[in-house]
ZARO-322493 format. One record per atom (N, C-alpha, C): residue number from 0; x, y, z; atom name; residue in one letter. Coordinates in nm, 2 decimals, padded with zeros to 4 digits, m for minus. Example, Ala and Ser with C-alpha at 12.3 -4.5 7.8 and 13.67 -1.06 7.14 Angstrom:
- drentor,east,north,up,vopa,zakol
- 0,01.32,m00.57,00.78,N,A
- 0,01.23,m00.45,00.78,CA,A
- 0,01.32,m00.33,00.78,C,A
- 1,01.28,m00.22,00.71,N,S
- 1,01.37,m00.11,00.71,CA,S
- 1,01.29,00.00,00.79,C,S
This chain:
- drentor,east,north,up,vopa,zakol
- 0,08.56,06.59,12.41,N,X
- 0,08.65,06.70,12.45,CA,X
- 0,08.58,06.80,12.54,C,X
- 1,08.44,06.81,12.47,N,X
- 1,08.36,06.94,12.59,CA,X
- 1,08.39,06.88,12.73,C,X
- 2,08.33,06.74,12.78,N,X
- 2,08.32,06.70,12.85,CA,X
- 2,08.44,06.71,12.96,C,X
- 3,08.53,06.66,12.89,N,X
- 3,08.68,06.65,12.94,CA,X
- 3,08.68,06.83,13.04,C,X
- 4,08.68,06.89,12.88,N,X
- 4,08.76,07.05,12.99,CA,X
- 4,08.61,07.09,13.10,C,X
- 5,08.47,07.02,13.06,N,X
- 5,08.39,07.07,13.17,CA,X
- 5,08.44,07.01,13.30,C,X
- 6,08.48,06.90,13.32,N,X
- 6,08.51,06.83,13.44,CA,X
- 6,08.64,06.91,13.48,C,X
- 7,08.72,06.95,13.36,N,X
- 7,08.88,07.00,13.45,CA,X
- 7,08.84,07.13,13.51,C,X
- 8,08.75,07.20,13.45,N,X
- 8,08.75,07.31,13.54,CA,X
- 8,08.67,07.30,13.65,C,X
- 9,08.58,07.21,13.66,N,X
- 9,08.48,07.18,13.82,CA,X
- 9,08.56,07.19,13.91,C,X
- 10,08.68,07.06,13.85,N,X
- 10,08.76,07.02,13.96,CA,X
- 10,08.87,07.09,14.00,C,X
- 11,08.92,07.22,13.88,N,X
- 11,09.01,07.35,13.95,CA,X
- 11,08.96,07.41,14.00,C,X
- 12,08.81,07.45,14.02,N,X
- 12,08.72,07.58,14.06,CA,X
- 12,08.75,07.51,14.20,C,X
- 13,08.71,07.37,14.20,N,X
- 13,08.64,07.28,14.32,CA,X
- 13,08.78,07.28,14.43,C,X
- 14,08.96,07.28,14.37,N,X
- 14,09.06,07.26,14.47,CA,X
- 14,09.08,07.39,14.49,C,X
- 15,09.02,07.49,14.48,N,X
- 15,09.00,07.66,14.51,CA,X
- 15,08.94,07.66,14.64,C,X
- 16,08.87,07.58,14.67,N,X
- 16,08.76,07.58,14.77,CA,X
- 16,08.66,07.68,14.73,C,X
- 17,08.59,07.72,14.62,N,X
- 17,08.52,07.75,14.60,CA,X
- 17,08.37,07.66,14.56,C,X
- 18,08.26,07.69,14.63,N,X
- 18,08.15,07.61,14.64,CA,X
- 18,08.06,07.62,14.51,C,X
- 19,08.13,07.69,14.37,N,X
- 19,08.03,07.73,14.29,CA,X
- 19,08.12,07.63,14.19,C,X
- 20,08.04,07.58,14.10,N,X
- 20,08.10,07.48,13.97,CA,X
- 20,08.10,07.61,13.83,C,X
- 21,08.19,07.57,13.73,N,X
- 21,08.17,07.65,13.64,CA,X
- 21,08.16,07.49,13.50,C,X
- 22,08.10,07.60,13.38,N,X
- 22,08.19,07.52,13.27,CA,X
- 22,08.24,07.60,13.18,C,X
- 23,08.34,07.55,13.12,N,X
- 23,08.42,07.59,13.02,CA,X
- 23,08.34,07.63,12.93,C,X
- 24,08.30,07.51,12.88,N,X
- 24,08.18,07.50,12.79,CA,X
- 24,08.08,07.60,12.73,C,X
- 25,08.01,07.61,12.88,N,X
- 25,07.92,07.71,12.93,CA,X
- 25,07.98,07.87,12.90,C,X
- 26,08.08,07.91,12.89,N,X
- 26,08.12,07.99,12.84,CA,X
- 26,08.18,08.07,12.72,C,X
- 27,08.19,07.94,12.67,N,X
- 27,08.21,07.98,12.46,CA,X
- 27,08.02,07.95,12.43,C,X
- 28,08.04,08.05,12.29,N,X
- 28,07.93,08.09,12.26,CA,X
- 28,07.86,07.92,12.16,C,X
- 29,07.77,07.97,12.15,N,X
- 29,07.70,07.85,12.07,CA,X
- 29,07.78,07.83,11.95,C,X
- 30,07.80,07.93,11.87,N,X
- 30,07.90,07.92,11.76,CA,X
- 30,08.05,07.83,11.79,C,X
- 31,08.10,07.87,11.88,N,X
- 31,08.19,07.84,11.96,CA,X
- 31,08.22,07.71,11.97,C,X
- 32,08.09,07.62,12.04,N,X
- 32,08.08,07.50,12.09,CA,X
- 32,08.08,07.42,11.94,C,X
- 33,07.98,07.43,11.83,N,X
- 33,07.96,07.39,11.71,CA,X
- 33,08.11,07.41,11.58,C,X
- 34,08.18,07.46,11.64,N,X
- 34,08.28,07.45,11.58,CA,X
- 34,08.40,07.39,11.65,C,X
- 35,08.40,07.39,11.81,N,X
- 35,08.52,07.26,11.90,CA,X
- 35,08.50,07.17,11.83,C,X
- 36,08.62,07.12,11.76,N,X
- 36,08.65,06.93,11.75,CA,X
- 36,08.77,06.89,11.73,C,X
- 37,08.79,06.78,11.72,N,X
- 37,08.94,06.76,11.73,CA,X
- 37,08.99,06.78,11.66,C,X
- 38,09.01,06.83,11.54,N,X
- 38,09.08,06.92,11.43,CA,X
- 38,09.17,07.07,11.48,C,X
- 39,09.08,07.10,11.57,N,X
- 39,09.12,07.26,11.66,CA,X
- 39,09.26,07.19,11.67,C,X
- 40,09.30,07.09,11.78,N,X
- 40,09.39,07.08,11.84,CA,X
- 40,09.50,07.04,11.77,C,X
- 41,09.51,07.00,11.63,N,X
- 41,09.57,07.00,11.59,CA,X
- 41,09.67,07.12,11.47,C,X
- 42,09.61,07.22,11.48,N,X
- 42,09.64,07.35,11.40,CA,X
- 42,09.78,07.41,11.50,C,X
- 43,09.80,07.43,11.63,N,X
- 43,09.90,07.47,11.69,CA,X
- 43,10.02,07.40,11.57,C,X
- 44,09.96,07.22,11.61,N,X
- 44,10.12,07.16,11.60,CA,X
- 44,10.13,07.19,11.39,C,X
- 45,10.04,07.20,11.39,N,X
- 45,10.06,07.24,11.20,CA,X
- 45,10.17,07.31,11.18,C,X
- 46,10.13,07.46,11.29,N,X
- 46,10.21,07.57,11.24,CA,X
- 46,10.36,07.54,11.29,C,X
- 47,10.36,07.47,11.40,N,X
- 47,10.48,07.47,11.45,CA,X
- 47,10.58,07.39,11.34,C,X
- 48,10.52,07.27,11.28,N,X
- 48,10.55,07.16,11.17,CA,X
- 48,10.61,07.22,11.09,C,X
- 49,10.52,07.37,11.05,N,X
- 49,10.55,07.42,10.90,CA,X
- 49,10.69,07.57,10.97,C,X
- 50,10.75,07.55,11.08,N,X
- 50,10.84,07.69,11.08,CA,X
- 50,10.95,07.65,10.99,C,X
- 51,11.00,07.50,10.88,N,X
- 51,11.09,07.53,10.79,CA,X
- 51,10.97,07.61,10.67,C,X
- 52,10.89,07.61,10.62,N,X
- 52,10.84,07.71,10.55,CA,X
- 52,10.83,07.81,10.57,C,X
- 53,10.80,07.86,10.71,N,X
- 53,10.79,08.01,10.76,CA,X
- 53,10.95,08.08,10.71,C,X
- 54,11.00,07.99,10.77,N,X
- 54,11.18,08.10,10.75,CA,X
- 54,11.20,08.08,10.59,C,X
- 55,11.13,07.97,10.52,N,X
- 55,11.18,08.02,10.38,CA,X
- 55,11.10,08.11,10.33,C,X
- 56,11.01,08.11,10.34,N,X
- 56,10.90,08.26,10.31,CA,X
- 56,10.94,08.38,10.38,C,X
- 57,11.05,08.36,10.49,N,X
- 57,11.06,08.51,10.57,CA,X
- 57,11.20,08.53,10.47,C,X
- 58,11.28,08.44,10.46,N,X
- 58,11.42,08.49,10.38,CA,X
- 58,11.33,08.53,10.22,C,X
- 59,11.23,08.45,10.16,N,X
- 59,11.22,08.50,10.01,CA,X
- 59,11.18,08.62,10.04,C,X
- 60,11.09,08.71,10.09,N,X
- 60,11.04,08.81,10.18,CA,X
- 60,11.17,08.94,10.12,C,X
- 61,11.23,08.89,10.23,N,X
- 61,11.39,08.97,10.25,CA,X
- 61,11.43,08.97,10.15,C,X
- 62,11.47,08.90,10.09,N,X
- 62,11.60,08.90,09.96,CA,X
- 62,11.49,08.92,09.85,C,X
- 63,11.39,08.98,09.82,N,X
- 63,11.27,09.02,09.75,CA,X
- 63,11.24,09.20,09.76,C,X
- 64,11.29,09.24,09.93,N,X
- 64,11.27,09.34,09.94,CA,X
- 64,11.41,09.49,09.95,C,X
- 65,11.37,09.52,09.89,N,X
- 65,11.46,09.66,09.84,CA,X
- 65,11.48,09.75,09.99,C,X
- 66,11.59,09.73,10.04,N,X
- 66,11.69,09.83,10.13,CA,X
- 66,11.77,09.92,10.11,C,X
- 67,11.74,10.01,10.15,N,X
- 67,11.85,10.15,10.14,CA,X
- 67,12.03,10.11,10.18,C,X
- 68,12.03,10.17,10.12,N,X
- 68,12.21,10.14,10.24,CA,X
- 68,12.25,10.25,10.29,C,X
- 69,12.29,10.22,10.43,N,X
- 69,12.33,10.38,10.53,CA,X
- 69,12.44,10.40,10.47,C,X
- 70,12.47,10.53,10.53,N,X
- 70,12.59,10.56,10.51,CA,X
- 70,12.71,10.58,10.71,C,X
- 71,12.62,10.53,10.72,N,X
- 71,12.63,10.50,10.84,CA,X
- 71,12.75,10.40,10.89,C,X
- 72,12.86,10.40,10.96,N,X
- 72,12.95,10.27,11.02,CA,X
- 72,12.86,10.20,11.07,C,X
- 73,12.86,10.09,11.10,N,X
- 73,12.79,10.02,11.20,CA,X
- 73,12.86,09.98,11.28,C,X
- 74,12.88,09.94,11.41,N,X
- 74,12.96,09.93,11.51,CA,X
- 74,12.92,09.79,11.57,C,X
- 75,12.78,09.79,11.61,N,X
- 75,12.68,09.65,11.63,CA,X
- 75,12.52,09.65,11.61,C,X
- 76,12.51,09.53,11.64,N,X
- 76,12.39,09.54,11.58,CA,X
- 76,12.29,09.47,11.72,C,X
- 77,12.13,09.55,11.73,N,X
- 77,12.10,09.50,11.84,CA,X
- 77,11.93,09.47,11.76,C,X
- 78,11.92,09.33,11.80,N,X
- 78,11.75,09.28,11.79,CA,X
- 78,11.64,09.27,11.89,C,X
- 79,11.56,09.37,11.87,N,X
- 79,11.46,09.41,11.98,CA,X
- 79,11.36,09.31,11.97,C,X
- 80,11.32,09.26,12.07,N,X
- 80,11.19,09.21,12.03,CA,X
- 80,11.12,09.10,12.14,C,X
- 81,11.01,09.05,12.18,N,X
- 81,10.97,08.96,12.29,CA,X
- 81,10.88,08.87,12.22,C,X
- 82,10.91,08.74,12.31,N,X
- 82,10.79,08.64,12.26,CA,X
- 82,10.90,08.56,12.18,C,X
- 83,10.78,08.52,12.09,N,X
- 83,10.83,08.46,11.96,CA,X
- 83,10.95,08.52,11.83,C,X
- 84,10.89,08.67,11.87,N,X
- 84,10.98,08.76,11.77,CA,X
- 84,11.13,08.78,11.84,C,X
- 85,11.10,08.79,12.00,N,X
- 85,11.22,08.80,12.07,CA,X
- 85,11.32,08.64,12.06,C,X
- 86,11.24,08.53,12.05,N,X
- 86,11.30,08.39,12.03,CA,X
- 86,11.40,08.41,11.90,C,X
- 87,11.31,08.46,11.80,N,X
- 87,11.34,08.49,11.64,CA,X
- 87,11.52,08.54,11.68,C,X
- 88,11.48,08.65,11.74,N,X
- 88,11.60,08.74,11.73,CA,X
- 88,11.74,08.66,11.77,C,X
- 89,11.71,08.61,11.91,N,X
- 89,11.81,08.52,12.01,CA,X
- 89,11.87,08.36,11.88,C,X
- 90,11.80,08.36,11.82,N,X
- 90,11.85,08.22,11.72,CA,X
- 90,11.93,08.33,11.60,C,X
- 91,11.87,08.41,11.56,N,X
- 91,11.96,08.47,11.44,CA,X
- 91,12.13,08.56,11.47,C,X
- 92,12.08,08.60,11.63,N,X
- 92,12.24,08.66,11.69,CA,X
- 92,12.28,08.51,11.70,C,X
- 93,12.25,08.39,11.73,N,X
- 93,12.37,08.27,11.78,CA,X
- 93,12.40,08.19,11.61,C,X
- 94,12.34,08.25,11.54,N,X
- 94,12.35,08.21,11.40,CA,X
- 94,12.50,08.29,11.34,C,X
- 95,12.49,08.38,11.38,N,X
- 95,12.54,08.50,11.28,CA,X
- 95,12.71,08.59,11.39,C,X
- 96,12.66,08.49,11.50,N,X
- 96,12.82,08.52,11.59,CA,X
- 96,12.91,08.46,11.55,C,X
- 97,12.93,08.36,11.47,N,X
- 97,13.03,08.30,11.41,CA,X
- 97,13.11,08.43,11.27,C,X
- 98,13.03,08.43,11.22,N,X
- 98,13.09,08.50,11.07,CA,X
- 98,13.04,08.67,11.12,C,X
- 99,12.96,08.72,11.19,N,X
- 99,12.91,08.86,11.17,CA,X
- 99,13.05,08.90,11.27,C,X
- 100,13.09,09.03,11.18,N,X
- 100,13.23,09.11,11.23,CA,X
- 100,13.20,09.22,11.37,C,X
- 101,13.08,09.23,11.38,N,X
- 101,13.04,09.37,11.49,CA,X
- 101,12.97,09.25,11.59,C,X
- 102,12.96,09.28,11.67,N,X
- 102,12.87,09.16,11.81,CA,X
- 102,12.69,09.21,11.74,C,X
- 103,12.63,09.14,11.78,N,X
- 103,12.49,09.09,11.73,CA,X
- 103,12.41,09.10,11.90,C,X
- 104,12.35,09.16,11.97,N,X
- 104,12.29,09.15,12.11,CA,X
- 104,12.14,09.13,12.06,C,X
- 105,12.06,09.09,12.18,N,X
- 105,11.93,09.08,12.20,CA,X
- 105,11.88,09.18,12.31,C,X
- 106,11.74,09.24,12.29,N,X
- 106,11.72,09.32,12.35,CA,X
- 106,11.57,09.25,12.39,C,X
- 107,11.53,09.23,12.53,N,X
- 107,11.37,09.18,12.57,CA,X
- 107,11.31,09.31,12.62,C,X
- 108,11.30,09.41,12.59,N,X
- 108,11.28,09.50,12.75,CA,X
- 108,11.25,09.64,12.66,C,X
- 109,11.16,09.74,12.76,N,X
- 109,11.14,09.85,12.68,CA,X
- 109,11.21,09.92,12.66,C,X
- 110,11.38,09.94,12.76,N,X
- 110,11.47,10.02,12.69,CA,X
- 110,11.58,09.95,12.68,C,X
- 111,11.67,10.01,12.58,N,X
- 111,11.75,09.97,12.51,CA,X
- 111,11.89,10.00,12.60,C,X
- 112,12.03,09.94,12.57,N,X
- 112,12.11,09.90,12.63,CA,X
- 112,12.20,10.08,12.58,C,X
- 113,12.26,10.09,12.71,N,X
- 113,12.32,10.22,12.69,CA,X
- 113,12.41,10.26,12.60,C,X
- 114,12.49,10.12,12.52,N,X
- 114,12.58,10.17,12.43,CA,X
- 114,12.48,10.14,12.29,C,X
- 115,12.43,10.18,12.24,N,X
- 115,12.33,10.20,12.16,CA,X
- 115,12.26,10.33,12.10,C,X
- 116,12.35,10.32,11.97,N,X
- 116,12.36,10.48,11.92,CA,X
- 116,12.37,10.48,11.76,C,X
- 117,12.43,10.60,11.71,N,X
- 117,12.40,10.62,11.58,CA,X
- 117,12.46,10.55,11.51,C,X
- 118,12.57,10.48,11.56,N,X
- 118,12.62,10.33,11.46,CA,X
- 118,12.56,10.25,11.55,C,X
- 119,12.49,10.21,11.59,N,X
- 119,12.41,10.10,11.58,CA,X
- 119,12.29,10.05,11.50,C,X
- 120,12.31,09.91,11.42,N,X
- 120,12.15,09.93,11.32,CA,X
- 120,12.06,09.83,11.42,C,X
- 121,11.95,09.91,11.43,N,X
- 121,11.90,09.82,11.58,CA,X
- 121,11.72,09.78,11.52,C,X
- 122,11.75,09.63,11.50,N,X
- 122,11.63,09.56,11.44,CA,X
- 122,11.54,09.51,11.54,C,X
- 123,11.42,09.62,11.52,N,X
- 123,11.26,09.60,11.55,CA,X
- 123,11.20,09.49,11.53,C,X
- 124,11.17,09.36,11.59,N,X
- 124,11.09,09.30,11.56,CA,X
- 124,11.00,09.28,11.60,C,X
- 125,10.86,09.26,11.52,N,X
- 125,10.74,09.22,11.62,CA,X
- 125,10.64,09.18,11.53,C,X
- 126,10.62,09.06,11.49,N,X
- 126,10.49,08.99,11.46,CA,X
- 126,10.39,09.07,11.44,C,X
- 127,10.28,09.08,11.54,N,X
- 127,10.18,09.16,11.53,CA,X
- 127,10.18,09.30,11.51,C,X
- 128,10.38,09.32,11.51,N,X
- 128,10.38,09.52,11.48,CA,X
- 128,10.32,09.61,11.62,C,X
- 129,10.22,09.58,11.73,N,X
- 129,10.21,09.64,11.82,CA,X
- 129,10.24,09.57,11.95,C,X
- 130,10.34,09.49,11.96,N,X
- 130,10.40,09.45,12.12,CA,X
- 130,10.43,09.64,12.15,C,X
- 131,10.39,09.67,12.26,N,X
- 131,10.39,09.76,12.38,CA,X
- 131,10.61,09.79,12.35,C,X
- 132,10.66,09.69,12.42,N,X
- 132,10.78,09.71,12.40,CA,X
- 132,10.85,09.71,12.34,C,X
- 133,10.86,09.66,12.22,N,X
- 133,10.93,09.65,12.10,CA,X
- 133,10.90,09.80,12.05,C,X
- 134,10.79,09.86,12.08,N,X
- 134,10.74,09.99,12.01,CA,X
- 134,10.82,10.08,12.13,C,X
- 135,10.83,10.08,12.24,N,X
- 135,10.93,10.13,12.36,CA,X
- 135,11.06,10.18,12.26,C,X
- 136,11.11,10.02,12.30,N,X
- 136,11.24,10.02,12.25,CA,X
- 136,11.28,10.08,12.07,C,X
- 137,11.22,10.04,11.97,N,X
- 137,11.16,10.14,11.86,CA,X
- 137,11.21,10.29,11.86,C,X
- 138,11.12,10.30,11.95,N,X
- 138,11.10,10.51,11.98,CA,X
- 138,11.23,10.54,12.07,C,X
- 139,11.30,10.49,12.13,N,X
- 139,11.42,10.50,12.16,CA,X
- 139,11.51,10.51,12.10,C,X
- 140,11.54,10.42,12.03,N,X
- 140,11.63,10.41,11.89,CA,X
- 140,11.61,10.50,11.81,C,X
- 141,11.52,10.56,11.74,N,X
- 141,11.49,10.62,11.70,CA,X
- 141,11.54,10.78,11.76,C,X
- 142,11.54,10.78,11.87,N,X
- 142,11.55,10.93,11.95,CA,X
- 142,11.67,10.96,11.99,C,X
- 143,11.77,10.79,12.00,N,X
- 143,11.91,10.80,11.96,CA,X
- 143,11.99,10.83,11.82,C,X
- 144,11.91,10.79,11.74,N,X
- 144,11.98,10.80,11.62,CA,X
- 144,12.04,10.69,11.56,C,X
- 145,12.02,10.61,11.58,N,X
- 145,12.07,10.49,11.55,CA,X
- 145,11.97,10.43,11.40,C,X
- 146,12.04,10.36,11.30,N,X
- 146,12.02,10.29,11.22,CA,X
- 146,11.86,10.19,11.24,C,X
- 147,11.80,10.22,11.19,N,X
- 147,11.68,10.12,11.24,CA,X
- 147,11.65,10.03,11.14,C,X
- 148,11.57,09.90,11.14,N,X
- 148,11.52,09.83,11.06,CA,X
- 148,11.39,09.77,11.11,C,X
- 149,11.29,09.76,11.04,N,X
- 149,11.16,09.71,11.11,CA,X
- 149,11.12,09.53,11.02,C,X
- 150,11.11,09.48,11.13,N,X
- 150,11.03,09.32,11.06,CA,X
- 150,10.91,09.27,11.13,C,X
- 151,10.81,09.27,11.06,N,X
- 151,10.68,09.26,11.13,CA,X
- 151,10.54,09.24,11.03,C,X
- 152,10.44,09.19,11.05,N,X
- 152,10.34,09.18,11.00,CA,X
- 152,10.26,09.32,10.97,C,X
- 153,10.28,09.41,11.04,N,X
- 153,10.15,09.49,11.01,CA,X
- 153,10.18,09.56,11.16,C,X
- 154,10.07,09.64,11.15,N,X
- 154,10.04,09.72,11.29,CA,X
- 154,10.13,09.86,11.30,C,X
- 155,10.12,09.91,11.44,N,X
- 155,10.19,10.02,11.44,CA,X
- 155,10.36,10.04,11.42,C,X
- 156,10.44,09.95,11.42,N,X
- 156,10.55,09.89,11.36,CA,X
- 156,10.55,09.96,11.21,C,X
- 157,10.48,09.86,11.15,N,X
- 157,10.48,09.91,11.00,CA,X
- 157,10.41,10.01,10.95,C,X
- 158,10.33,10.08,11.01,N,X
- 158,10.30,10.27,10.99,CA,X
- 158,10.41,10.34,11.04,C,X
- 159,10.49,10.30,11.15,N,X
- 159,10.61,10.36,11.17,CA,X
- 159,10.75,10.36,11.06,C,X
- 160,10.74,10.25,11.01,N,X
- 160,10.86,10.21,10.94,CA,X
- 160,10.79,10.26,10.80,C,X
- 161,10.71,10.32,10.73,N,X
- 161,10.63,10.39,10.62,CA,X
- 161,10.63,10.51,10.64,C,X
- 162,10.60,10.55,10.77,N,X
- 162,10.60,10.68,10.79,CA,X
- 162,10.74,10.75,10.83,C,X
- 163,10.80,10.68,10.79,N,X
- 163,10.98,10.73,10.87,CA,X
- 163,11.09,10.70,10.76,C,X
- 164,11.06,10.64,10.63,N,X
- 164,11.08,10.59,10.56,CA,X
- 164,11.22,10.46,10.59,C,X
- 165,11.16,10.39,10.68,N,X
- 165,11.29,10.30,10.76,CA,X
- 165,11.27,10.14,10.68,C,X
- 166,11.41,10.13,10.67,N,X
- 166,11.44,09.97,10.58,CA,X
- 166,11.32,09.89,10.67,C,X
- 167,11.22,09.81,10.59,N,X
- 167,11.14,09.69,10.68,CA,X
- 167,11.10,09.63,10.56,C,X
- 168,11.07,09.54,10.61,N,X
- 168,11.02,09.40,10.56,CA,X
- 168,10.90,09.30,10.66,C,X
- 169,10.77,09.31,10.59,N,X
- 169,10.65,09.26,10.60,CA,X
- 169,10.65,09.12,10.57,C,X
- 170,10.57,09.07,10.66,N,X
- 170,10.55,08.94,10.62,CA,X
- 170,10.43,08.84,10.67,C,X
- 171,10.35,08.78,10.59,N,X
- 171,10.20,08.76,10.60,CA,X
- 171,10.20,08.78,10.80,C,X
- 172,10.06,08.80,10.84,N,X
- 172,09.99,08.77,10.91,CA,X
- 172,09.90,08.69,11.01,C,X
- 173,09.82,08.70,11.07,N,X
- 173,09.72,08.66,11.11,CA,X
- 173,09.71,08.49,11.18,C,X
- 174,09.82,08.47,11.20,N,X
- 174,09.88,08.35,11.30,CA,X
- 174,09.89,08.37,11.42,C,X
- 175,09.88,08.30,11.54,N,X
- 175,09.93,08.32,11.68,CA,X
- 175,10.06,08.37,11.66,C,X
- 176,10.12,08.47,11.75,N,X
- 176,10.26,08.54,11.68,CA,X
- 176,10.39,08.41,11.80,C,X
- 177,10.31,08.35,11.87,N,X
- 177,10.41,08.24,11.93,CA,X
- 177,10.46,08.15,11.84,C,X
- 178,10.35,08.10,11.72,N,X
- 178,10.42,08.00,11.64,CA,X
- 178,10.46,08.07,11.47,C,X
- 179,10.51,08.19,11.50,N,X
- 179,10.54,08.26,11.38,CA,X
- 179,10.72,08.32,11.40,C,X
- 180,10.80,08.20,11.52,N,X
- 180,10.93,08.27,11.53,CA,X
- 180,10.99,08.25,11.40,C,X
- 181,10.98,08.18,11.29,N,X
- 181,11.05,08.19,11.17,CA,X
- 181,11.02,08.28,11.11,C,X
């Protein structure tokens, strides 16, 4: 495997027309090298294997965790979020347009869509809790007045949703947040 990505990068440095060779190799640490083997490559497709466990640990999670209830109408409901967490969101609005009574939107982007206000409950998502935009869109919502909800591992997400006292729901960690859309 060293071998392999030493040669692939020669030969991308090399169709660069650059005259200098690199290695891959040569750039992870000794620790690094002593721990490459083919076991690595198989951990992506693990997690991806296991996303019917993820969503059942993300629903026991939820139906485990204690939410306020607004007093609030809700009018719609909008899911913030990019990446994986934004994937998350895009499958649970095409889930939930059949039976949910108010429209369900997705939101990619640091700000939020103009009809987006104090009946709206507008769900924060973000894995690692500090995507840059999701925290945008967050403080937005927030400064409209709108219903908020936070879902996320950790991070500045969930000091916000603690410190604001806002309905969230935590849920383990420390995975690549691409293969953690359940």
């Amino acid at each position: 495997l060293q071998r392999y990505w030493q040669r692939a990068a020669t030969r991308q440095v090399g169709k660069a027309g650059s005259h200098c060779q690199i290695s891959v190799v040569a750039l992870l640490t000794e620790a690094e090298n002593r721990t490459l083997d083919c076991s690595k490559r198989y951990y992506m497709k693990t997690l991806i294997a296991d996303l019917p466990k993820h969503i059942t640990q993300a629903l026991e999670i939820a139906d485990n965790t204690p939410f306020k209830a607004t007093d609030k109408t809700i009018q719609n409901v909008l899911i913030t979020g990019l990446g994986g967490s934004g994937i998350g969101g895009t499958i649970v609005a095409e889930l939930m347009s059949g039976s949910c009574t108010v429209p369900v939107t997705v939101n990619k982007n640091y700000h939020l869509p103009a009809f987006v206000g104090e009946n709206t409950l507008v769900i924060a998502n973000s894995y690692s809790g500090n995507t840059e935009e999701t925290l945008a869109a967050l403080d937005e919502a927030l400064q409209r007045g709108a219903e908020v909800a936070i879902a996320t591992s950790g991070g500045r997400a969930k000091e916000i949703a603690e410190e604001k006292a806002l309905n969230h729901f935590v849920v383990p960690g420390g995975n690549p947040p691409r293969s953690m859309l359940g």
